[in-house]
C-alpha positions as CSV (number, residue, x, y, z in Angstrom):
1,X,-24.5,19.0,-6.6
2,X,-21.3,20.5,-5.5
3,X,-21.8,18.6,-1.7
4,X,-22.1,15.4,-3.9
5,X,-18.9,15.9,-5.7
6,X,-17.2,16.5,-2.1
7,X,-18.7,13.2,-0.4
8,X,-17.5,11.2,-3.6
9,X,-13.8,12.6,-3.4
10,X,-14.3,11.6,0.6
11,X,-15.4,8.0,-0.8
12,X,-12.7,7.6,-3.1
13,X,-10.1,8.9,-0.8
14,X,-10.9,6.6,2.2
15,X,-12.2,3.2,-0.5
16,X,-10.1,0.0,0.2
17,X,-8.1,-1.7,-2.2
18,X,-10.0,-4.7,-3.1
19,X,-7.8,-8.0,-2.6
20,X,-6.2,-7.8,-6.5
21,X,-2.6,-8.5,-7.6
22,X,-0.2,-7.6,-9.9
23,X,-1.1,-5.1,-13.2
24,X,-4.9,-5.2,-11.8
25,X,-3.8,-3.8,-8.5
26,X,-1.8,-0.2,-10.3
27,X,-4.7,0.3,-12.8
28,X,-6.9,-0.1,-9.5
29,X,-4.8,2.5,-7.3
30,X,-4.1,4.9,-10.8
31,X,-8.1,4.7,-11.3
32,X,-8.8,5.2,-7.9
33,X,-6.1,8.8,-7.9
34,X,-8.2,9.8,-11.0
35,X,-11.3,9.7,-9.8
36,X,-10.4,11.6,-6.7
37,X,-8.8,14.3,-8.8
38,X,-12.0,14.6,-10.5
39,X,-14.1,14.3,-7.4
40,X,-11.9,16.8,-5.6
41,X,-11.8,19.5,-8.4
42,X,-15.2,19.6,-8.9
43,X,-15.9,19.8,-5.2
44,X,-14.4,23.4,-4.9
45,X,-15.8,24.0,-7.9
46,X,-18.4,27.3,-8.4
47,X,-21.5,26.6,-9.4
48,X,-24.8,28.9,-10.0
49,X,-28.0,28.0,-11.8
50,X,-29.3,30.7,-13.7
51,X,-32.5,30.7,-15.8
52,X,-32.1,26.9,-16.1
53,X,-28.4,26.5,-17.3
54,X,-25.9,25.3,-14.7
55,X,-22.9,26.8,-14.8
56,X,-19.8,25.1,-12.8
57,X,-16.3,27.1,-12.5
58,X,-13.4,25.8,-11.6
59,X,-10.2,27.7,-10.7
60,X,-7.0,25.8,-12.1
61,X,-4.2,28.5,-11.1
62,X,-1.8,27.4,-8.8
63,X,-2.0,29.2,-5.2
64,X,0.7,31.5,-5.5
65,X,-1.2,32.8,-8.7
66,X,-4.3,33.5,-6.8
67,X,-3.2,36.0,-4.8
């Protein structure tokens, strides 16, 4: 799951813009910075499967808070 999550933030990160003007073409670029945030996190993400329940963590601290 968590090898998924990576080659969908890859997919995201290297997707064209389709050939859209204007408004349509931000919301496109926003959606697409979303979806690779979400992508991204979840692809450094922790997860175990124990008994049946998955379990996924993800670390939010900053670097410098990690250490």
């Amino acid at each position: 799951m968590i090898k998924r999550f990576q080659q969908r933030a890859a997919a995201v990160k290297n997707r064209s813009i389709p050939p859209v003007e204007g408004p349509e073409r931000q919301a496109f670029i926003e959606r697409a910075k979303l979806d690779y945030m979400d992508y991204a996190m979840l692809a450094d993400a922790d997860a175990k499967l124990i008994d049946g329940i998955l379990t996924i963590t993800v670390d939010l601290r900053s670097e410098s808070s990690k250490g």
